[in-house]
Structure formats: C-alpha cells, structure tokens
MARNU-908934 format. One record per residue: residue number from 1; chain; z negated, x, y negated of N, C-alpha, C in turn. Coordinates in nm, 4 decimals. Layout:
<pts>
PT pos unit       nw       nu       nv      caw      cau      cav       cw       cu       cv
PT NUM    A        Z        X        Y        Z        X        Y        Z        X        Y
...
</pts>
This chain:
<pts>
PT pos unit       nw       nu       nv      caw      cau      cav       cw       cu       cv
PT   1    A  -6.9871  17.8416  -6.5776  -6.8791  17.9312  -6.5410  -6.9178  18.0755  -6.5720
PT   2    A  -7.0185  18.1386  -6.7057  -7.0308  18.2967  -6.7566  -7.1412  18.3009  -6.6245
PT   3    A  -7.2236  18.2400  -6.5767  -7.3213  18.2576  -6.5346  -7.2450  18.3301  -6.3766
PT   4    A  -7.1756  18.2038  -6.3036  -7.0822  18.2454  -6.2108  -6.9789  18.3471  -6.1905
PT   5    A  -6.9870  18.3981  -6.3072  -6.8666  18.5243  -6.3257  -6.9502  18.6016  -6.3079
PT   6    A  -7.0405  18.6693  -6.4006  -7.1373  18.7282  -6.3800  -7.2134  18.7386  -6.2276
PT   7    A  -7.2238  18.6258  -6.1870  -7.2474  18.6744  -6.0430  -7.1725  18.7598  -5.9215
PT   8    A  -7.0475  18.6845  -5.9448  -6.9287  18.7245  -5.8165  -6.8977  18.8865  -5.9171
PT   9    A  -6.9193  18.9155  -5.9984  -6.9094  19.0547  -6.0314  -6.9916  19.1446  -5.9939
PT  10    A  -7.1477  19.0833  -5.9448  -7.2675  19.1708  -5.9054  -7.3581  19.1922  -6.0735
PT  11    A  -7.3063  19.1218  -6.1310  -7.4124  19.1482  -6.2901  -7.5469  19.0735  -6.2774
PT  12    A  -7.6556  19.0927  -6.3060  -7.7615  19.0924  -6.3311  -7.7666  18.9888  -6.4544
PT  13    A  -7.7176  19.0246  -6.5829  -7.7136  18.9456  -6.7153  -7.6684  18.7701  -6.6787
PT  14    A  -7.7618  18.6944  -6.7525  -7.7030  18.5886  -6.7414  -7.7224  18.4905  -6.8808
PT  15    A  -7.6442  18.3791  -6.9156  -7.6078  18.3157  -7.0326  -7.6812  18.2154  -7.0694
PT  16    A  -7.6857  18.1948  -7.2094  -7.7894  18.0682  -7.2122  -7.6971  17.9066  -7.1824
PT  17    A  -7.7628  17.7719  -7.1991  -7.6894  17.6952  -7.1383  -7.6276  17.6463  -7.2927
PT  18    A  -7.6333  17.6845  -7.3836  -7.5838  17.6433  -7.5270  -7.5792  17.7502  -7.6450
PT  19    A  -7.4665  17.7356  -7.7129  -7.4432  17.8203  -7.8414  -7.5023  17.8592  -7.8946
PT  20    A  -7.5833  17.7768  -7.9556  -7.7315  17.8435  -8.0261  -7.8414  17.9179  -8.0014
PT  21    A  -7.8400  17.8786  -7.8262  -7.9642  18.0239  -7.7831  -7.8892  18.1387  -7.7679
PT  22    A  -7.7239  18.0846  -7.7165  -7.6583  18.2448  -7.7225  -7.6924  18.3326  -7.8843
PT  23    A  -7.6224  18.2652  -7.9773  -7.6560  18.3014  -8.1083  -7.7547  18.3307  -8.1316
PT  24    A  -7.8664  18.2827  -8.0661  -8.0347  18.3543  -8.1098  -8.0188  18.4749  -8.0548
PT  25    A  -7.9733  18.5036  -7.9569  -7.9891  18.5796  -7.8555  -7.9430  18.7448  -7.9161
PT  26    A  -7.8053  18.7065  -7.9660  -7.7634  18.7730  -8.0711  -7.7893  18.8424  -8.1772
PT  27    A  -7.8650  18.7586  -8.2600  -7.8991  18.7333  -8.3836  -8.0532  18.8334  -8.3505
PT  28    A  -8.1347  18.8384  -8.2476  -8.2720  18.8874  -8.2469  -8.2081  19.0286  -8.1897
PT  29    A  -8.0760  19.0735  -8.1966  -8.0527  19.2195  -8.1393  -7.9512  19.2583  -8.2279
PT  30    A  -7.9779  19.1714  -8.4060  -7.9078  19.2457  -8.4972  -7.7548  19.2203  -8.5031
PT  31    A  -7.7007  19.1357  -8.4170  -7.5794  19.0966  -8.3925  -7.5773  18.9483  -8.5103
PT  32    A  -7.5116  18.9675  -8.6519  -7.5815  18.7996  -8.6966  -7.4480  18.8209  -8.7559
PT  33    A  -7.3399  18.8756  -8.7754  -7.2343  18.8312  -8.8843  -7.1071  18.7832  -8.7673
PT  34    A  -7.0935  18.6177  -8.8380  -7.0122  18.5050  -8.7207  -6.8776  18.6150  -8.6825
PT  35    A  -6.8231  18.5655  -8.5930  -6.6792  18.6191  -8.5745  -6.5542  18.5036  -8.5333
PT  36    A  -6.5928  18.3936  -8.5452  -6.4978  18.2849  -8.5375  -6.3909  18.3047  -8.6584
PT  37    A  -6.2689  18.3423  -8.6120  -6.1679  18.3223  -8.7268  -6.0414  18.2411  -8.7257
PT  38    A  -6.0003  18.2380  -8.8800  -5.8233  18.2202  -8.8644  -5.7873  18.3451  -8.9004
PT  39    A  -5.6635  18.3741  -8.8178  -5.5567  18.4518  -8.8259  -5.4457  18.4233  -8.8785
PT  40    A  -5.3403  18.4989  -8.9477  -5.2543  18.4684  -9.0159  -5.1222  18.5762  -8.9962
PT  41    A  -5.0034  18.5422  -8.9080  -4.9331  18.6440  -8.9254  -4.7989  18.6402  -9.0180
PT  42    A  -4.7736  18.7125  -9.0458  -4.5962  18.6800  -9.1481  -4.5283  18.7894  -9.0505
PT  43    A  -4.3844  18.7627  -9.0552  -4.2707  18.8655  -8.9782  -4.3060  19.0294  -8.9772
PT  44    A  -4.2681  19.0571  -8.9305  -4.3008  19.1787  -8.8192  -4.4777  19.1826  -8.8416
PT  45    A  -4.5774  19.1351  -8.8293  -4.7376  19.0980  -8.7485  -4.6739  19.1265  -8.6234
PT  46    A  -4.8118  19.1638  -8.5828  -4.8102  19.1636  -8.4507  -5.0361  19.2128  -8.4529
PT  47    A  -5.0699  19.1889  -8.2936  -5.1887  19.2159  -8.2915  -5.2331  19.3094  -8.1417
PT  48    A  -5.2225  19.4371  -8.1751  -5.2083  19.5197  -8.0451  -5.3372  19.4686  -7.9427
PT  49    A  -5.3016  19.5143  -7.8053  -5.4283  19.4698  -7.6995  -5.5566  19.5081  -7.7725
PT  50    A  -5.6214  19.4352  -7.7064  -5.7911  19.4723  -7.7734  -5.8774  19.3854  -7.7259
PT  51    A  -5.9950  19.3894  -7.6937  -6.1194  19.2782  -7.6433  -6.1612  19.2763  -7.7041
PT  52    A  -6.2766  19.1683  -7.8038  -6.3454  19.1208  -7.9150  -6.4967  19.1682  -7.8397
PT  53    A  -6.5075  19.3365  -7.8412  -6.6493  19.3227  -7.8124  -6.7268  19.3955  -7.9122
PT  54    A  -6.8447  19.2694  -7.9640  -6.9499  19.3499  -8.1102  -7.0331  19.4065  -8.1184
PT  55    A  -7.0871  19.4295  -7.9933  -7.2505  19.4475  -7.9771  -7.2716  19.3894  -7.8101
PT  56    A  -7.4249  19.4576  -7.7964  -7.4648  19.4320  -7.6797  -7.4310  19.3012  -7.6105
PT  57    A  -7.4506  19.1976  -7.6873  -7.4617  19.0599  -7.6541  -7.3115  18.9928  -7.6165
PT  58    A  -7.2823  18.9824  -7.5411  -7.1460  18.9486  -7.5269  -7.1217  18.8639  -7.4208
PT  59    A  -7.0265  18.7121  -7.5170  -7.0263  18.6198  -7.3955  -6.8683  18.6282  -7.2937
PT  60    A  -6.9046  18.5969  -7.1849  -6.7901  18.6657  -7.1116  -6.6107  18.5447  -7.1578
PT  61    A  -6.6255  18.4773  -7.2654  -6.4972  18.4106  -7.2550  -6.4961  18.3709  -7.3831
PT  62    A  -6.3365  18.3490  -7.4313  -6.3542  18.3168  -7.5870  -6.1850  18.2036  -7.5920
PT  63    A  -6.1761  18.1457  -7.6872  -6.0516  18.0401  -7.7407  -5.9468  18.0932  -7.8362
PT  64    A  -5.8269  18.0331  -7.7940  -5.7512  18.0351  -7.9304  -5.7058  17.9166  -7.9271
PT  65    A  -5.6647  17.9015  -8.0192  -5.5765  17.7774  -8.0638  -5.4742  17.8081  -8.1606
PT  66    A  -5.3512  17.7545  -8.1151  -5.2595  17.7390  -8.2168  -5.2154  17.6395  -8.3296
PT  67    A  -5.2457  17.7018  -8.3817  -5.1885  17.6014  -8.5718  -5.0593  17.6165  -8.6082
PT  68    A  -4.9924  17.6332  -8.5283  -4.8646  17.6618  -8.6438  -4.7409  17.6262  -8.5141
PT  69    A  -4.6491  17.5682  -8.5690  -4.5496  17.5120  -8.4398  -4.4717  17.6007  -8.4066
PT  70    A  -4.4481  17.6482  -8.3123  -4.3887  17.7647  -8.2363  -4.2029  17.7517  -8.2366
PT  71    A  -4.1351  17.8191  -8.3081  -3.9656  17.7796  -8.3196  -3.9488  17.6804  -8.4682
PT  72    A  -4.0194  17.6710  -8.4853  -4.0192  17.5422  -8.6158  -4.1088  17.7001  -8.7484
PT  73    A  -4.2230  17.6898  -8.6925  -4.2879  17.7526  -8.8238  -4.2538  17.9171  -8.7969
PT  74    A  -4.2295  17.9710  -8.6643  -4.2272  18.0930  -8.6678  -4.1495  18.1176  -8.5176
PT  75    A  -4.1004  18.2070  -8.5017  -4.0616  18.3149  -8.3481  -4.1259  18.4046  -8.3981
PT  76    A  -4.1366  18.4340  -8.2677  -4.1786  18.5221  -8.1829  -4.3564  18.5134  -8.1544
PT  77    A  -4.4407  18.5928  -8.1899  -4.5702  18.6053  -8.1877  -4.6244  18.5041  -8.0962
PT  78    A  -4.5577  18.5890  -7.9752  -4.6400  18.5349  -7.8445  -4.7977  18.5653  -7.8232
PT  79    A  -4.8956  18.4962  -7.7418  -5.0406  18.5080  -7.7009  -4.9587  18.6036  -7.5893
PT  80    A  -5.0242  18.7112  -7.5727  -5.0045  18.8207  -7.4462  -5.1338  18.8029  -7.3697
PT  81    A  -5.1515  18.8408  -7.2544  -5.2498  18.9130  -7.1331  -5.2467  18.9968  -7.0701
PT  82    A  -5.3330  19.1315  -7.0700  -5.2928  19.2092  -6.9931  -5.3962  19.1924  -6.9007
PT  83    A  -5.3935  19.2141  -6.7757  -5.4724  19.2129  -6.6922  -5.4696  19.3632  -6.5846
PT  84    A  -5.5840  19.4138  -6.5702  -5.5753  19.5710  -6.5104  -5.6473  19.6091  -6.4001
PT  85    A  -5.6131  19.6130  -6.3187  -5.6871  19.5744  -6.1514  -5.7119  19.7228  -6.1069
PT  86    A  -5.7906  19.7598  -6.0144  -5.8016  19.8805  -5.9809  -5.7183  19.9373  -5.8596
PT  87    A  -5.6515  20.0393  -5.9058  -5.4969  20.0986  -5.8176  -5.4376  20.0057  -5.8006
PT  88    A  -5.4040  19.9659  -5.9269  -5.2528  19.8812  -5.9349  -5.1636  19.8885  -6.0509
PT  89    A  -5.0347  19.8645  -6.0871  -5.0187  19.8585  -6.2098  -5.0565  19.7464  -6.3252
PT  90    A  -5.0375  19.7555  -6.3992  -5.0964  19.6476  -6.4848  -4.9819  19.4841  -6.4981
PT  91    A  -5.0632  19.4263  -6.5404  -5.0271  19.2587  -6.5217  -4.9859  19.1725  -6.6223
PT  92    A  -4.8774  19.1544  -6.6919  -4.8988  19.1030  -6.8201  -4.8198  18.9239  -6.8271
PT  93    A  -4.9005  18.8772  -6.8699  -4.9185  18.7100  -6.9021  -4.8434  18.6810  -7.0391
PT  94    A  -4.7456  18.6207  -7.0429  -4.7474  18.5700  -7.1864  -4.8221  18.3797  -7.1856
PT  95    A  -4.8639  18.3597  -7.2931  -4.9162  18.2178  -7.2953  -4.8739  18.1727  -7.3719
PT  96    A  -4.7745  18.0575  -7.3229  -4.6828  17.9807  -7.4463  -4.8161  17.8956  -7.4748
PT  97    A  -4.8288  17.8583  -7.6090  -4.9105  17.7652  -7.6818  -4.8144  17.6870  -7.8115
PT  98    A  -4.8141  17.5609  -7.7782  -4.7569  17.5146  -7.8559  -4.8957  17.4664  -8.0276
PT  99    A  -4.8610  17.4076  -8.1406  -4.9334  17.3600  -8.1774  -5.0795  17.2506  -8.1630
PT 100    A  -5.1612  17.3046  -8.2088  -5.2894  17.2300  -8.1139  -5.3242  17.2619  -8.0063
PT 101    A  -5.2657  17.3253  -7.9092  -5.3037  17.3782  -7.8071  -5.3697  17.5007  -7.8339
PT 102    A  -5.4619  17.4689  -7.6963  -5.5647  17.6373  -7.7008  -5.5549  17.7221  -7.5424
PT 103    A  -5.6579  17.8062  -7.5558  -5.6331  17.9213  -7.3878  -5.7740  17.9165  -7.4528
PT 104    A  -5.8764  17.8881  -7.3038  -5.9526  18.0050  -7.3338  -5.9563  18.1131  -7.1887
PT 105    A  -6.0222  18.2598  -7.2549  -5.9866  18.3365  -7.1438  -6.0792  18.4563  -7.1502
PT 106    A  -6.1143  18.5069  -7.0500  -6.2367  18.6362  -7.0699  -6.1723  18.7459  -7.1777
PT 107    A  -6.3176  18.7538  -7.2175  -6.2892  18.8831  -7.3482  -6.2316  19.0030  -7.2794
PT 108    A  -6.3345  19.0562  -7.1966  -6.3474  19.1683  -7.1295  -6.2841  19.2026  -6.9987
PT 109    A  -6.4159  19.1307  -6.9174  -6.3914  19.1078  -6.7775  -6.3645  18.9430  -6.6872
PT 110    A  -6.2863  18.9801  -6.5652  -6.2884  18.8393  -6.5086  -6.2969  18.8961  -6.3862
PT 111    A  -6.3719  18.7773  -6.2384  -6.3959  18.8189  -6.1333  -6.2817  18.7868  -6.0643
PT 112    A  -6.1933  18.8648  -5.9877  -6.0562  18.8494  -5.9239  -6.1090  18.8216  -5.7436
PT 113    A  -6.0612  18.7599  -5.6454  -6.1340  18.7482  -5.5299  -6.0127  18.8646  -5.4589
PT 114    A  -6.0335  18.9423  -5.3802  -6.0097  19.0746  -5.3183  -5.9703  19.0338  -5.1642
PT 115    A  -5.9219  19.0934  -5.1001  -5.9012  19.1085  -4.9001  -6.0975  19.1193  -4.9078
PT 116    A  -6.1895  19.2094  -4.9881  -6.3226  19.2319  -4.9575  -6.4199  19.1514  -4.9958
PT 117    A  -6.3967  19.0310  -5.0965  -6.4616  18.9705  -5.1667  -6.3790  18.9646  -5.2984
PT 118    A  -6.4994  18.9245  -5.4006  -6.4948  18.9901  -5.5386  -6.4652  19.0992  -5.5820
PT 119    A  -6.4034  19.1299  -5.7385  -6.4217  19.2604  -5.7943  -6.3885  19.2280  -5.9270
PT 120    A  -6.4335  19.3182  -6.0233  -6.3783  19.3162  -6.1754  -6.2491  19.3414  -6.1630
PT 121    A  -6.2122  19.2697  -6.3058  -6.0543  19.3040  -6.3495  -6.0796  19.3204  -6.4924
PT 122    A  -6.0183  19.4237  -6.5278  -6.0198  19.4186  -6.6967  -5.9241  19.3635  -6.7785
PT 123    A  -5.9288  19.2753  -6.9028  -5.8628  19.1818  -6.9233  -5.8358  19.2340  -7.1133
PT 124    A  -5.7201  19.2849  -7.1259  -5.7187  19.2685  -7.3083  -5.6070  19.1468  -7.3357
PT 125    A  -5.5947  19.1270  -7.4645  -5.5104  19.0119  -7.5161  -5.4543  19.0830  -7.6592
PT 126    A  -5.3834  18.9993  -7.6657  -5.3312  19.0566  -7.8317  -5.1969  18.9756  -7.8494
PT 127    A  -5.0746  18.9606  -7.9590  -4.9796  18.8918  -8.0176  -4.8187  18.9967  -8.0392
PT 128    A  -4.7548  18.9188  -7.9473  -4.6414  19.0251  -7.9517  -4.5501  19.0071  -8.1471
PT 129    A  -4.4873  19.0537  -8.1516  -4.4410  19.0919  -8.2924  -4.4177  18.9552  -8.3890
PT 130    A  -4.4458  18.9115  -8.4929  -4.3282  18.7618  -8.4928  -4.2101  18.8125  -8.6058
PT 131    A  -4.1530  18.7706  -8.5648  -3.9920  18.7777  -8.5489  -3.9960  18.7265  -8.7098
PT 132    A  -4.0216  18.5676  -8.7168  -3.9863  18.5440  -8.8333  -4.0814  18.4175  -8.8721
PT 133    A  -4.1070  18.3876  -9.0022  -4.1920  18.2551  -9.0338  -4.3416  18.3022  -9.0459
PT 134    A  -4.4248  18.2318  -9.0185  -4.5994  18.2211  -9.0398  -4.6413  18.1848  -8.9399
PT 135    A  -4.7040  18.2490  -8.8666  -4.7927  18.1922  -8.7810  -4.9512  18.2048  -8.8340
PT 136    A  -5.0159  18.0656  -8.8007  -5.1675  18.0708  -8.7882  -5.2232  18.0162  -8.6691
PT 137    A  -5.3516  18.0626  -8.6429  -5.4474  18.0810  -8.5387  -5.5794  18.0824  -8.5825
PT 138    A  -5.6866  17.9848  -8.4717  -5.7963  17.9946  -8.4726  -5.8353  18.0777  -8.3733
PT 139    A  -5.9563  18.1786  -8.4056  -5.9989  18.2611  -8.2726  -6.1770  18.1942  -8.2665
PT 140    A  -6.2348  18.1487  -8.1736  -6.3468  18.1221  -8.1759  -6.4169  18.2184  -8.0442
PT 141    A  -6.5046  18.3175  -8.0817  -6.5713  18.4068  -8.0110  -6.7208  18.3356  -8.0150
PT 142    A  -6.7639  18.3328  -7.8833  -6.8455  18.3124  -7.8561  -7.0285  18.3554  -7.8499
PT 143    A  -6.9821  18.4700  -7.9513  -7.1019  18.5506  -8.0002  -7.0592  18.6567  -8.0971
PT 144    A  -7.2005  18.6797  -8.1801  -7.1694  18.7225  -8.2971  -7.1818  18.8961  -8.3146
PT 145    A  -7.0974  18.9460  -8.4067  -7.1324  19.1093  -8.4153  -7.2454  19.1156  -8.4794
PT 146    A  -7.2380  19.2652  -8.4609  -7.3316  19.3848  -8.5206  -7.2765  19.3841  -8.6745
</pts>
C-alpha cells in the first residue's frame, strides 16, 4: 500500500517490505529513538492537529488503538481528521473507536483520485478535548526519530 501511495502521488521514494529494514533504514540516517507510544489523557486533554514527522525517513501511515472504553471510562476525546485538499475548504473526520479498536491512517500525505487523476491531500490528526474520565491510547509510528 506505502509503495502504491507513493506512486499515484508521483514520488520516487519507496518502502521496504518489513519493519526492520524500515528501522535500519532509519537508524543508518541517525533516526534511532522508537516513537511507538501510550498516551494518556485526564479531563480537559486534548491533542491539537499535528503529523508525527521525525526525520527524513518517514513511513507514509501509522495506528491507534483505543484502550480505554469510550462513555464508560471517559467523554469526549474524540480521534479527529483533518484532511486539506487543494482550493477547497478543509475536511474534518471524527473516528469513533471503541475499546480495542484501532484506525490506521497516513501521517502526512494520502493520494485522493481527482476529475485529472491523482493528487496529494494533506492529512493531520489529533484528540478533541475529554470532557471527563481517562482516556488511554496506543500510537504505533512506523519509523523512528531523530
């Protein structure tokens, strides 16, 4: 799928077929400290838009998962999407995730198909406010920082 995105975008760069050569890949351009986390929010958290990018090496898609039961352990602290197309206004996704459930979804960029073809879309994510309770989250990024 990174390889195919990368194409219908016109990119040149392409991915290895497993984690570990990505991580080498990484790792030989100084990129070596992991970025897989848990997150943890308490009432009024929140996590403004932002793309998880560390360094050169960057794989085009990453996971979350939810740990924590949604209405039971906490409100509010929705998964958001913004999505930002060129001459348009912007696009925003909420992603209900219940417990155990995950999204995965481009860090950066995703290839949108056009009236012309292909084209980039720019893509941030982030957690609307929570209201009340604990929420936790796994984030697993697919390559490592600087």
């Amino acid at each position: 799928v990174a390889n195919r995105w990368a194409e219908l975008m016109g990119s040149e760069r392409r991915f290895p077929a497993t984690l570990g050569e990505m991580l080498a890949r990484c790792h030989a351009a100084g990129q070596a400290r992991p970025t897989p986390l848990l997150l943890r929010y308490r009432a009024d958290d929140y996590n403004c838009l932002h793309q998880d990018l560390y360094g050169e090496h960057v794989f085009p898609m990453q996971l979350v998962i939810c740990l924590s039961r949604p209405g039971e352990d906490f409100d509010g602290g929705e998964f958001v999407l913004v999505e930002q197309r060129p001459r348009m206004q912007s696009k925003v996704e909420v992603v209900p995730l219940r417990q155990g459930e995950g999204a995965i979804f481009a860090v950066s960029h995703r290839p949108h198909k056009g009236s012309k073809g292909h084209y980039r879309v720019n893509l941030k994510h982030g957690v609307s406010r929570v209201r009340s309770g604990l929420r936790h989250t796994c984030g697993i990024i697919f390559h490592d920082a600087a």
